[in-house]
C-alpha positions in Angstrom: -21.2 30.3 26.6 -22.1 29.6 22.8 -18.3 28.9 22.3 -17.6 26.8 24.9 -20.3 24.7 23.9 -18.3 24.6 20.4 -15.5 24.1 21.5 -17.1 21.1 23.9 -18.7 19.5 20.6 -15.2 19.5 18.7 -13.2 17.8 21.3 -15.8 15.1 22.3 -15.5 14.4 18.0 -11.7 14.4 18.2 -11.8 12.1 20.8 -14.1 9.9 19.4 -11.9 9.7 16.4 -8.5 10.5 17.8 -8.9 8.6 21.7 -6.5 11.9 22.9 -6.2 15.2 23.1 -3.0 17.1 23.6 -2.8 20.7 25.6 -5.2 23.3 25.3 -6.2 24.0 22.0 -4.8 20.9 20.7 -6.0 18.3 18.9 -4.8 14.8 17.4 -5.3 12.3 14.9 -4.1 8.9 15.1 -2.8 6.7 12.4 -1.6 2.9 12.8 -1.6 1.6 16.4 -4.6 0.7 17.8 -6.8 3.1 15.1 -5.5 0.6 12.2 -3.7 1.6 8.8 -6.8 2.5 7.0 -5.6 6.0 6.1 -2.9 4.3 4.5 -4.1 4.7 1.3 -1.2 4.2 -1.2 0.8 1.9 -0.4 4.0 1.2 -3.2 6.3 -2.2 -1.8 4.7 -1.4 1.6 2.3 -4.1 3.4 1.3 -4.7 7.2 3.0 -7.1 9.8 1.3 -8.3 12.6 3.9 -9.9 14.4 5.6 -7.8 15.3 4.0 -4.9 17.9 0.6 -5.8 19.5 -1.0 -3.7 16.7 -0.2 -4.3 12.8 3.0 -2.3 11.9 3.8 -0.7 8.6 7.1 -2.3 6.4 8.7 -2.9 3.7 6.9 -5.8 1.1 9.4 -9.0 0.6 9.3 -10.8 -2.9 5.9 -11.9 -3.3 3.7 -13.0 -6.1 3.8 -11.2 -9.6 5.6 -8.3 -7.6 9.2 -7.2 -9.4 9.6 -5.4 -6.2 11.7 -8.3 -4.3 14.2 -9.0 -7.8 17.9 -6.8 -7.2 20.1 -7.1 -10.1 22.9 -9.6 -9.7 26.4 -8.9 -10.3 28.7 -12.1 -11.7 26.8 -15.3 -12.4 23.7 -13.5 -12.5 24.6 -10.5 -13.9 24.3 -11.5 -17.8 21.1 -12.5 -19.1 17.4 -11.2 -19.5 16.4 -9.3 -15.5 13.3 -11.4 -14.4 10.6 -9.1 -14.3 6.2 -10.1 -14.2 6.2 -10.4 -18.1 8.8 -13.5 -18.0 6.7 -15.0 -14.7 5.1 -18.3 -16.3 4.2 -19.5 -12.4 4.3 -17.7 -8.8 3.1 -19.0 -6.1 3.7 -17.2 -3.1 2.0 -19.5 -0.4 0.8 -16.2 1.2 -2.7 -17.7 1.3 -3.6 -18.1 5.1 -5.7 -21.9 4.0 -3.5 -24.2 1.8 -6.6 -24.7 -0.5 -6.1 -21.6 -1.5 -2.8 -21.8 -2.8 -2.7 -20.8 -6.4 -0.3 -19.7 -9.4 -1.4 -16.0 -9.5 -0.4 -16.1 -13.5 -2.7 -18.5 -14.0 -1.3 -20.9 -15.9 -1.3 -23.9 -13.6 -3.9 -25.4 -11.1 -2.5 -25.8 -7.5 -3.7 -28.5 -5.5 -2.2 -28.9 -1.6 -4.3 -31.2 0.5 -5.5 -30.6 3.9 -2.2 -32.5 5.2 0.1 -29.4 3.7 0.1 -26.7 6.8 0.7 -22.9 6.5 3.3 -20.9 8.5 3.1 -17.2 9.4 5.1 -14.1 8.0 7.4 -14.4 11.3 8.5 -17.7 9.9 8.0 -17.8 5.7 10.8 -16.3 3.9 8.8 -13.3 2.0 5.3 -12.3 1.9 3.0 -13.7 4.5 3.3 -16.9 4.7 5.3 -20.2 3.7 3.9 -23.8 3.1 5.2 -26.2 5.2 5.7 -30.1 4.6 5.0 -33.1 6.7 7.1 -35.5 4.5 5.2 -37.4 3.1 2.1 -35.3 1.3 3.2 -33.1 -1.7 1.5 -30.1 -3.7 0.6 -30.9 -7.2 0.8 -28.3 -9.5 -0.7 -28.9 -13.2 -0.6 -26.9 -16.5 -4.1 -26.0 -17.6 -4.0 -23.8 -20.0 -1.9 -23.7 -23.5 0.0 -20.8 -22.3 1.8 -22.5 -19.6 5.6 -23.0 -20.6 5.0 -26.4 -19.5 1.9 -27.4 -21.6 1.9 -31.0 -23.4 4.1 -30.9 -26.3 5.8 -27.5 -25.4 8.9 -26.6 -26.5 10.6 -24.8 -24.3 13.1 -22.3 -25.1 15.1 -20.3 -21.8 13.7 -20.9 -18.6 14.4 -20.3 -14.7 12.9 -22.4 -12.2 13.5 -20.8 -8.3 12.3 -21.2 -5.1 13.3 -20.5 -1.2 14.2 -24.3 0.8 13.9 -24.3 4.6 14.9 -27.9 5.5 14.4 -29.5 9.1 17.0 -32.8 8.9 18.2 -32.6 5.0 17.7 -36.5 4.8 19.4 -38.5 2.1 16.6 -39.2 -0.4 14.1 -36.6 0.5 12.4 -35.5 -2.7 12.2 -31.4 -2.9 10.5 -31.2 -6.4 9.7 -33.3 -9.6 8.5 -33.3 -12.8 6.6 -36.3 -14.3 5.3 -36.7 -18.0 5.4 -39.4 -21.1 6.6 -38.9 -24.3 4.7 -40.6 -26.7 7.3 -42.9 -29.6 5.4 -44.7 -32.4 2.7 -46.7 -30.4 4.6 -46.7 -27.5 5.6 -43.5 -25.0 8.4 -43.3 -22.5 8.5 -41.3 -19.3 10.1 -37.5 -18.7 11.5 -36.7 -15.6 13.1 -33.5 -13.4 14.0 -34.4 -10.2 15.4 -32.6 -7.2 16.4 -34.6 -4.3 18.8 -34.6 -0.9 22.3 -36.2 -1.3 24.5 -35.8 1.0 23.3 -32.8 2.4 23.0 -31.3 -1.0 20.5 -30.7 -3.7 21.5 -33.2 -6.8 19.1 -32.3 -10.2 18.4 -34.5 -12.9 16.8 -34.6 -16.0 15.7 -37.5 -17.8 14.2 -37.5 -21.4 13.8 -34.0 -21.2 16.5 -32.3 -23.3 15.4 -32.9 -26.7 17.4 -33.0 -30.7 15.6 -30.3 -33.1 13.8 -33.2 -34.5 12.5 -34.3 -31.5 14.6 -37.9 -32.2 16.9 -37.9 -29.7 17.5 -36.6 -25.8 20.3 -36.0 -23.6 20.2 -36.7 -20.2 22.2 -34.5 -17.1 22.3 -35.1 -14.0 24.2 -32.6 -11.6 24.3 -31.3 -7.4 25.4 -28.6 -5.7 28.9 -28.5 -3.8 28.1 -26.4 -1.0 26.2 -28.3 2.0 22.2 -27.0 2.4 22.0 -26.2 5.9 19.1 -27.2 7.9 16.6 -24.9 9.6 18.0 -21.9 7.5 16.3 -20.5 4.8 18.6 -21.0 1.0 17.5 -19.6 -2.3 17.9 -21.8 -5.2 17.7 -21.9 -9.0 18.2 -23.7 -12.2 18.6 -21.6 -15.1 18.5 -22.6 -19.3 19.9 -20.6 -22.2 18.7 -21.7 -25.4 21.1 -19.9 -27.2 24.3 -21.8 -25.7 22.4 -25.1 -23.7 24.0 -23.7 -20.6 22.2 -25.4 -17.9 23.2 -23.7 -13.8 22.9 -24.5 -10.5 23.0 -21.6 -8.2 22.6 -21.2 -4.5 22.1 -18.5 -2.8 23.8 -16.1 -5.6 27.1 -18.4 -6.5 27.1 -21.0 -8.9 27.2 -24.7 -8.0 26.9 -26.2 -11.2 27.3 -25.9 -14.9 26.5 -28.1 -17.5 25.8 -28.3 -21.1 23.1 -29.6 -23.1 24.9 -29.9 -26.5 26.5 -33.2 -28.6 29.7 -32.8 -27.3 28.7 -31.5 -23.5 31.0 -28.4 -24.4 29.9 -24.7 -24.8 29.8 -23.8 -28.1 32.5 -21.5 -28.6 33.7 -20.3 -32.7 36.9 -22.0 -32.1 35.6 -24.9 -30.9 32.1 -26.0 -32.5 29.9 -28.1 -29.7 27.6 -29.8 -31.9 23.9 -29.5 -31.5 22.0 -27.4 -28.5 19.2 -29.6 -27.1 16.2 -27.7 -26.1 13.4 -28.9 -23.7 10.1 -30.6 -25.0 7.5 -30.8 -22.4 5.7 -34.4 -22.3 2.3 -35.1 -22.4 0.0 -35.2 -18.8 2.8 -33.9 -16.9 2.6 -32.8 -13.0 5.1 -31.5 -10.8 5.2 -32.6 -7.3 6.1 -30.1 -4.6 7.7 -31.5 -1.6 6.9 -35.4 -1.7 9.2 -36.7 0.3 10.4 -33.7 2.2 9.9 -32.0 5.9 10.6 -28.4 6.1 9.2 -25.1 4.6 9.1 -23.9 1.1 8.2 -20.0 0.0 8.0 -18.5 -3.6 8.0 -21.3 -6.0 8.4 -19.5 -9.5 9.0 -20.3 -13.1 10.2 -18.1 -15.4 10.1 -18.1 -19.2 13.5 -16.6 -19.7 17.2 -17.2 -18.5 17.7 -15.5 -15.2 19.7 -12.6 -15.2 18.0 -11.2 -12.0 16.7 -13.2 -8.6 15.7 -12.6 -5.5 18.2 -13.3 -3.5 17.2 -10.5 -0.7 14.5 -10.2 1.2 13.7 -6.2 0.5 14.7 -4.8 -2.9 17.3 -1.5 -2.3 14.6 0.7 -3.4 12.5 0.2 -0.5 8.6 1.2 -0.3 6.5 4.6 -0.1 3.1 4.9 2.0 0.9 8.2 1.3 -2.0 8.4 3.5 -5.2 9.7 2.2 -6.4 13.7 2.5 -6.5 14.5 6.5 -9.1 16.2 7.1 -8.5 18.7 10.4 -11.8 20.3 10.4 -10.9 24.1 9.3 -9.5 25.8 7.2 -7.1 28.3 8.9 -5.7 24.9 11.1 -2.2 24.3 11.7 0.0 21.5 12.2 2.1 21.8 15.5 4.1 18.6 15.3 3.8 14.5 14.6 4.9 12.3 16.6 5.8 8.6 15.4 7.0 5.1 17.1 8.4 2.0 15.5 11.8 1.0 14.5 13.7 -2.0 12.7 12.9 -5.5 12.8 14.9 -8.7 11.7 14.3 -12.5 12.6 16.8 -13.9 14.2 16.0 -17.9 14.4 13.3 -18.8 11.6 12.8 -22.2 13.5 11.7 -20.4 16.7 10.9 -17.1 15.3 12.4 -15.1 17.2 12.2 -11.3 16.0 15.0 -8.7 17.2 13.0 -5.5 17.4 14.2 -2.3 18.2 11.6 0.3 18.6 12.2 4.0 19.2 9.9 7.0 19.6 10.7 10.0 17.6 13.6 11.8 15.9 15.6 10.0 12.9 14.6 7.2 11.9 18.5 5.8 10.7 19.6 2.5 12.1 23.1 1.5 12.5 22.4 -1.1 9.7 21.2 1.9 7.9 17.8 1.1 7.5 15.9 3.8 8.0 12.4 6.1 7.3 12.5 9.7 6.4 8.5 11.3 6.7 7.0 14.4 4.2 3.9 16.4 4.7 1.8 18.5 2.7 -0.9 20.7 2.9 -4.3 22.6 1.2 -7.5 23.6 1.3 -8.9 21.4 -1.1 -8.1 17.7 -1.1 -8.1 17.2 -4.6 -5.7 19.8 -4.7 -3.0 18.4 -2.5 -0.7 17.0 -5.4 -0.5 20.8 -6.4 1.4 20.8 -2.9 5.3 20.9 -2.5 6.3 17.8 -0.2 8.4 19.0 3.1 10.4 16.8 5.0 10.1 17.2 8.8 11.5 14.9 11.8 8.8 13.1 14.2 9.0 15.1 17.6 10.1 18.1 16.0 7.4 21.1 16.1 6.2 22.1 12.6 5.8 25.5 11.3 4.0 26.8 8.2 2.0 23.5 8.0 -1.8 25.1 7.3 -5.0 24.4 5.8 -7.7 22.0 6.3 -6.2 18.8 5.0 -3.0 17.5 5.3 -1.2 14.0 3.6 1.6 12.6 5.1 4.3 10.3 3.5 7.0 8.0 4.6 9.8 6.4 2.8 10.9 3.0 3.9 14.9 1.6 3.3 16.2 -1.6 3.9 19.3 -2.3 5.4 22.4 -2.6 3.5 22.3 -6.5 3.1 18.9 -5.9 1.9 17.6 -8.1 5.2 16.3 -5.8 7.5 13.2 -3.6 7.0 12.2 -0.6 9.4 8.7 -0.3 10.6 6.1 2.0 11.4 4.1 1.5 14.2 2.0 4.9 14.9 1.8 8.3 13.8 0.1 11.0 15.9 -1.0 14.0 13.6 -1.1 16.9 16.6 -2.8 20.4 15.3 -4.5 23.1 16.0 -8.4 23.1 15.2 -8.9 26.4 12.3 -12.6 27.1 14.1 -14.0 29.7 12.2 -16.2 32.6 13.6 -18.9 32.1 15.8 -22.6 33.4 14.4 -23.6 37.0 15.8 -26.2 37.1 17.9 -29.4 38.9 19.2 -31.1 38.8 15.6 -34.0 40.7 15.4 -36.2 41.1 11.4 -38.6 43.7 11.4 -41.0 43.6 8.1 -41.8 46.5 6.0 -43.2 47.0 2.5 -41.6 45.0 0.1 -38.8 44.2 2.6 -37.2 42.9 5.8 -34.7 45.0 8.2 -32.4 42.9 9.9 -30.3 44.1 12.9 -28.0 42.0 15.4 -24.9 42.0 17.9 -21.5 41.3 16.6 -19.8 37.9 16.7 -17.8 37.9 20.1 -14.8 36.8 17.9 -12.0 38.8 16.5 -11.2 37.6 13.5 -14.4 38.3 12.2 -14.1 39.7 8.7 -18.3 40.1 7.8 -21.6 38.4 7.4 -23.2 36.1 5.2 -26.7 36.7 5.4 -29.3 34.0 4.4 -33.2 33.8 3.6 -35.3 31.7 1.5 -39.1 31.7 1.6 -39.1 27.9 2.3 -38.2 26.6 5.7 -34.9 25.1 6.6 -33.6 25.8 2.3 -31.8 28.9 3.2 -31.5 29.6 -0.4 -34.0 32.0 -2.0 -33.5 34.5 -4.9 -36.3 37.0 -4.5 -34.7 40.1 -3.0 -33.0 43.2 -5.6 -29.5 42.0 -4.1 -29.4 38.9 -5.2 -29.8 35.3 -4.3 -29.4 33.8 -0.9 -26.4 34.2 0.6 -25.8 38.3 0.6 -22.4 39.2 1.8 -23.1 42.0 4.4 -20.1 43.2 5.0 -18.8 44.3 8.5 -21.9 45.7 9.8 -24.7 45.2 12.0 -27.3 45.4 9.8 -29.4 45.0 6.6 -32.3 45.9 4.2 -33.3 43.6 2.0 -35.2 44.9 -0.8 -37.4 43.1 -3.6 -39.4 40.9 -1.1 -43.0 39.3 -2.0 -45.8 40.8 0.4 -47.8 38.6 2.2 -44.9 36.0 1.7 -43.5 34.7 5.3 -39.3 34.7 5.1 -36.8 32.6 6.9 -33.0 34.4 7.9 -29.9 33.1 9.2 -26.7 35.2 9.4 -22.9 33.2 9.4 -19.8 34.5 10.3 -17.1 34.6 8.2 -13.0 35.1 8.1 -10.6 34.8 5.5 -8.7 31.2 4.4 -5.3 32.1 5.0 -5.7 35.9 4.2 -7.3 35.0 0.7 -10.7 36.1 -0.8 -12.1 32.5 -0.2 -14.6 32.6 2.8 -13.9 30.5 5.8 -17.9 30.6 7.5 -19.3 29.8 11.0 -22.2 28.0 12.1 -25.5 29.7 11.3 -27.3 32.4 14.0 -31.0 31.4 15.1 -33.2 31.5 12.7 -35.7 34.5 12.6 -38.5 35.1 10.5 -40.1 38.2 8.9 -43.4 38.9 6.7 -43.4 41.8 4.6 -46.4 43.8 4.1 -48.6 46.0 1.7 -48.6 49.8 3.7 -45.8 49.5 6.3 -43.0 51.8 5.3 -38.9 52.4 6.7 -40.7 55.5 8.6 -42.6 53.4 10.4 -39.4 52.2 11.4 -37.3 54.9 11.8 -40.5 56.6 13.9 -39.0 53.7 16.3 -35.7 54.8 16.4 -34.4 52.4 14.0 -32.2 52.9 10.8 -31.8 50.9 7.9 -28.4 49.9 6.1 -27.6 49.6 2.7 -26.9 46.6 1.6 -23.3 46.4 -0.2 -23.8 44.8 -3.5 
C-alpha cells in the first residue's frame, strides 16, 4: 500500500511538470513545445523563432548585432583584406528591437533616433535577427555620432572603413534616397558642405561623395561618384557594401559578393602601382555636426546597418555562418539516482522563406530519426550523464538518434546537446521544435516498517520489519533528542545517522537518562553499485526514554534480544 502511494505521488509530480507519462514505469520530461525553452540554458549562435510552429522553435542565430557569428570568409573580391570581426564594428544596428524607439547602435557610438512613422517587421520577414525596419518613404532614421570614439566624430580622419547593410526595396523608384551623410567643413570664416549619398538610378544604387575625400593637408578634396551595374531587384532582399583602403585609396562597390564598382581616390584616379606612381591617396575627414539619414526618400525594408573601421575582407553575405549553433540544456534532474534513460524523442525539421513580401515559410517538419535534409542541413543530439550536476562536464558526450532506445544512460541528472548546420548555401537553418526526455524513475527503497523502541538504562533497543523491497542493501538509523532534527550525537556509535547494516535491529548505547529520544530508520541501496548511498524516505517516527534501573534483562526476560550495532 505504502508504495503505491509513492509511486501515486511521483507520477502526479511528473505530470505536473512533464503533462505525460509514457508506459508503466515510465516517465517524461518535456523540453521546447508547449513547456517553453527554458532548460535551454546555453545557447552558442542558437536563438528562438516564433513563426514558425505554434510554439517557439529552436534555430540557428542569423547576423545580428555585435555577433561575428553571421560573417563567412569571402573568396575573390572579398577575400583580401582585414575579416570583419566585433573589434572593427564602429556601428550595428540590427533593428531587432520590437518598438522603433528602441533602435540603437549596440557599440554605442551613435544616438539612433526613428520616429513613430518608422514601423517594425517580424523575423519571418527581416533579413537576420528578429526584426527589420521598414520605411514609409518619406520619414528617415537619424543616426548621430555622440561620442569621440565614433569613426565618424567631427574632425575625424578616417583611415579604412566598410559601410554595409541588407536593402529590401518595394518599387526601386528613380530618385529614392537609401542613405546620406550630411556635415560642413569649416574654410577660413566660411564652411562648405560634406556629402555621401546613396540613391536609386535606374534601378541601381549610384554613390557619391562630395567634399569628403580629403589631401594630407586637409587643402584639397576629390570627389567620386559611382553605381552599380547589376539591376537591384524589388521585393528581394540584396546585401550591399562600400569598402576604403587607406593604403591604396581603393574605394568598392559590391553587391551581394561581386564587385560593381571600383574607383580610386588618388591624383591621378589610378591605383598606385611601383611602375606606375598615382600621386597622392586621399583619405576621408569627417565634417563637423554631421548626421546620416537612413531611408529618407525610400519605401521598403532595411536590416543590419553596420560600419566598420577597417577594409572588409569578410561580410555577411549568408544568412547562417557554416559553423552553425550548439544548445546545452541545463542539469536534468530525474529524481533518482539509479534512473535510466530509455529513449528521446524529438520533432522539428528545416525551415526557409520562400517570398519575403508575403512571408511565406517552406517548413518541413519530421518526428524522429536523422535529422539530415536533402539541402544538408541538419542536427545531430549528445547526452550525458551523473550523479552530481556539477559534475556532468566530467561526463563523455554520446551521440544517440531521436526514436532510438538508449542504453547505459544512468544517474540522476542528465544534459542534452544538439548541434545545429545550415544548409549548404548557408540559407536554410533546421529547427527544433520539442524534445521528450523518456526514463525510468531510480526510486530508492522504501522505509521498513513496524518500528518498535523499547528504553533501557543508558539506551534504546530498536527493532522493525524489513523494507518490502529487494534491492535493499541496509538501514540508516536516525535519532536526535530534539524533535523533527533527526541529528543528534549522544550515543557511543556515533552521531546521527548510524549505518545499521542489513539487520532488523539495534542498540544504541551512550544515551542520557531521563532524556526523551526521537528515531527514524531509511532505507538504503547502492548508486550504481558504488559505496555512495542512494536512501528512502524516512519510517514513522518512534520515540524512546531511557531510564536510571531498567536493564537488557528486563528485555530479554521478554523474549527480546539486542543487536550490536556495526561501527
Amino acid at each position: 500500500m505504502k508504495k503505491s502511494k509513492v509511486f501515486i505521488n511521483i507520477v502526479y509530480i511528473f505530470l505536473l511538470i512533464c503533462g505525460s507519462v509514457y508506459g508503466v514505469g515510465e516517465s517524461t520530461i518535456v523540453l521546447g513545445g508547449s513547456a517553453s525553452w527554458n532548460m535551454a540554458e546555453s545557447r552558442n549562435g542558437i536563438t528562438e523563432a516564433h513563426s514558425v510552429r505554434p510554439q517557439s522553435v529552436l534555430v540557428i542565430s542569423s547576423a545580428t548585432g555585435t555577433s561575428t557569428a553571421g560573417y563567412s570568409a569571402a573568396a575573390g573580391v572579398l577575400g583580401n583584406f582585414a575579416p570583419l570581426t566585433e573589434s572593427s564594428l564602429d556601428l550595428s544596428i540590427s533593428f531587432d528591437e520590437n518598438n522603433p524607439g528602441f533602435y540603437r547602435d549596440s557599440i554605442g557610438h551613435y544616438r539612433v533616433l526613428a520616429p513613430p512613422e518608422i514601423e517594425t517587421v517580424d523575423r519571418r520577414r527581416a533579413r537576420a535577427g528578429s526584426g527589420a525596419a521598414l520605411f514609409n518613404g518619406t520619414t528617415p532614421i537619424t543616426i548621430e555620432p555622440q561620442n569621440i570614439n565614433a569613426l565618424f566624430a567631427s574632425g575625424s580622419r578616417i583611415r579604412d572603413f566598410t559601410i554595409e547593410f541588407w536593402l529590401y526595396p518595394l518599387n526601386m523608384e528613380n530618385g529614392e534616397q537609401i542613405l546620406s551623410w550630411v556635415s560642413v567643413i569649416p574654410q577660413n570664416r566660411d564652411f562648405f558642405v560634406q556629402q555621401i549619398q546613396c540613391m536609386v538610378s535606374r534601378n541601381r544604387l549610384q554613390w557619391s561623395f562630395d567634399n569628403f575625400f580629403a589631401s594630407t593637408n586637409g587643402s584639397s578634396y576629390i570627389d567620386i561618384e559611382f553605381s552599380g551595374t547589376t539591376p537591384v531587384v524589388p521585393k528581394t532582399w540584396s546585401h550591399h557594401l562600400i569598402r576604403f583602403d587607406a593604403t591604396t585609396g581603393m574605394v568598392e562597390y559590391i553587391v551581394n559578393g561581386s564587385s560593381e564598382a571600383l574607383v580610386y581616390a588618388t591624383t591621378t584616379r589610378r591605383e598606385p602601382l611601383s611602375s606606375r606612381p598615382a600621386g597622392e591617396v586621399y583619405t576621408p575627414i569627417a565634417g563637423n555636426n554631421g548626421v546620416f539619414m537612413l531611408g529618407a526618400r525610400y519605401m521598403g525594408l532595411i536590416d543590419e546597418f553596420k560600419i566598420h573601421n577597417v577594409c572588409a575582407g569578410r561580410s555577411s553575405v549568408q544568412k547562417y555562418t557554416s559553423s552553425g549553433g550548439r544548445m546545452e540544456t541545463r542539469a536534468i534532474d530525474l529524481g533518482g539516482s539509479n534512473s535510466g534513460v530509455v529513449r528521446i524523442d524529438a520533432n522539428g525539421g528545416r525551415v526557409r522563406i520562400r517570398d519575403a513580401n508575403t512571408a511565406n515559410i517552406n517548413n518541413e517538419f519530421r518526428e524522429n530519426g536523422r535529422f539530415r535534409f536533402s539541402d544538408d542541413s541538419e542536427m545531430n543530439f549528445f547526452i550525458r550523464s551523473s550523479d552530481n550536476p556539477y559534475l556532468l562536464h566530467e561526463s563523455t558526450w554520446r551521440s544517440f538518434t531521436p526514436g532510438v532506445n538508449i542504453t547505459g544512460i544512468q544517474g540522476r541528472y542528465v544534459q542534452i546537446a544538439v548541434d545545429f548546420y545550415p544548409s549548404a548555401d548557408e540559407e536554410t537553418s533546421p529547427y527544433l521544435s520539442e524534445l521528450r526526455v523518456v526514463y525510468m524513475p531510480g526510486e530508492p527503497p522504501l522505509p521498513p516498517r513496524n518500528l518498535i523502541a523499547t528504553a533501557v538504562d543508558g539506551g534504546v533497543l530498536l527493532r522493525w520489519r524489513h523494507s518490502p523491497s529487494a534491492e535493499t542493501a541496509g538501514y540508516l538509523v536516525y535519532y536526535s533528542a530534539v524533535r523533527g532534527e533527526l541529528f543528534g550525537n549522544d550515543a557511543l556509535a556515533g552521531a546521527s545517522p548510524i549505518d545499521a547494516g542489513y539487520k532488523d535491529s539495534l542498540f544504541i548505547e551512550g544515551l542520557k537518562n531521563g532524556t526523551l529520544y526521537y528515531f527514524r530508520i531509511a532505507s538504503y541501496d547502492y548508486i550504481n553499485g558504488t559505496v555512495n548511498y542512494n536512501a528512502g524516505e524516512f519510517s514513522a517516527e518512534v520515540t524512546a526514554r531511557p531510564l536510571a534501573g531498567l536493564s537488557l534483562s528486563d528485555i530479554s526476560s521478554q523474549g527480546l534480544e539486542a543487536t550490536p550495532v556495526r561501527r
